[in-house]
Each structure stands twice: as structure tokens, then as C-alpha cells.
C-alpha positions in Angstrom: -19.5 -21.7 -72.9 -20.8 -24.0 -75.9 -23.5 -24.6 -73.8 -24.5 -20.9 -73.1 -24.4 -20.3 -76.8 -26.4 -23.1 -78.1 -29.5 -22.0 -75.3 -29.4 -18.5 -76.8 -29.1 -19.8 -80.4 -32.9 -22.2 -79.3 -34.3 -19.1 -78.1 -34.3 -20.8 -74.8 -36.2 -18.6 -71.7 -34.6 -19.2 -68.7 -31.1 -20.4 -67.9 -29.6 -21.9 -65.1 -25.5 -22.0 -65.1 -24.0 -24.2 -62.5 -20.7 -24.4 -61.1 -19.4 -26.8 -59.2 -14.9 -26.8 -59.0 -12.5 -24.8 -58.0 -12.3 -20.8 -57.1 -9.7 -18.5 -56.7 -8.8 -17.3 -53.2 -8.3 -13.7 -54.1 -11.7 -13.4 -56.2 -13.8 -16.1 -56.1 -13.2 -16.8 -60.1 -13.8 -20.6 -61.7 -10.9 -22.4 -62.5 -11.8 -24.1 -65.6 -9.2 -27.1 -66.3 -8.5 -27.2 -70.4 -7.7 -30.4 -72.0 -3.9 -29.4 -72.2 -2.8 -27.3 -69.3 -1.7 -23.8 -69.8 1.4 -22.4 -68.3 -0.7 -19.3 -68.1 -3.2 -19.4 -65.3 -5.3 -16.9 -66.6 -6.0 -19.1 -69.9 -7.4 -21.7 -66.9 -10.2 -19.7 -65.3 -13.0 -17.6 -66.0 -14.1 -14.3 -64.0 -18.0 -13.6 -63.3 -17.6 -10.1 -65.0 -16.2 -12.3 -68.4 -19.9 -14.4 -67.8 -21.9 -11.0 -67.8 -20.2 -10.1 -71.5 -20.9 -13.3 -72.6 -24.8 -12.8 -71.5 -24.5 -9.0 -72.2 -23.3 -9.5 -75.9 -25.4 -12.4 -76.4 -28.5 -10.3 -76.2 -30.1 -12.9 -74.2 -33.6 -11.7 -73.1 -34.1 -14.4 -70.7 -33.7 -14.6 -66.9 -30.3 -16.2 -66.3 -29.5 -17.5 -62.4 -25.9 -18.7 -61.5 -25.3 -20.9 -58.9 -21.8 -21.0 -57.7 -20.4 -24.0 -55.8 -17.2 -23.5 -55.2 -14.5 -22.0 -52.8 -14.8 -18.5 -52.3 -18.2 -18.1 -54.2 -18.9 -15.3 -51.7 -16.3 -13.0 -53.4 -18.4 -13.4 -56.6 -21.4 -11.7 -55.2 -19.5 -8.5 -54.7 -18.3 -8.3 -57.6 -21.5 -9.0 -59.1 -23.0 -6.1 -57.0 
């Protein structure tokens, strides 16, 4: 989430977060691949409530759209809800 940090850090506007991998069956989450795999899958993936803190505690004022392409992206927008 470098990224994400350095568009909040330029007092950028708008941001636009794009996904496009892997998703958990159960819950639609991203399964992020580290440089050294984890024997812990939850080290390996990131949940769309974990994004909202990120955005939340940021304080970004900015309008922020996520586009999910992925398996089981549907499962995020309930959760999102």
C-alpha cells in the first residue's frame, strides 16, 4: 500500500485502486503474493474492510473508487455495504 500512502502524502484528489489477481472463495479478499511466501495465509492477502482503515486512518479527503478484478469480487461488495 506504498502507493496509497505516497497519493495521500501529494495531497492527491482522486484515487483509483485497481486489482487485478487472485480472490478468496469464501470472501472475495486479494491474495497478495509477498516476495517470500508465508506459511500463514493470512500474511498473503488483504480484506476490503483492512483497505477502508487504510483510507479511514489516512484522513484522505478525496474520492477513492476500487475496481476489483478478480474471482469472487462480488463477495466484496457485500461486505462493503
Amino acid at each position: 500500500m506504498k502507493g496509497f500512502k505516497d497519493a495521500v502524502d501529494n495531497s492527491v484528489t482522486d484515487l483509483n485502486i485497481y486489482y487485478s489477481g487472485h480472490g478468496l472463495i469464501e470472501t472475495g479478499e486479494w491474495i497478495v503474493y509477498l516476495d517470500k511466501p508465508s506459511p500463514n495465509l493470512d500474511d498473503e492477502r488483504i480484506t476490503i474492510l483492512e483497505i477502508f482503515q487504510i483510507i479511514y486512518n489516512s484522513h484522505f479527503a478525496g474520492k477513492v473508487q476500487i475496481t476489483s478484478d478478480s474471482c469472487y469480487a462480488g463477495k466484496l461488495c457485500f461486505l462493503a455495504k
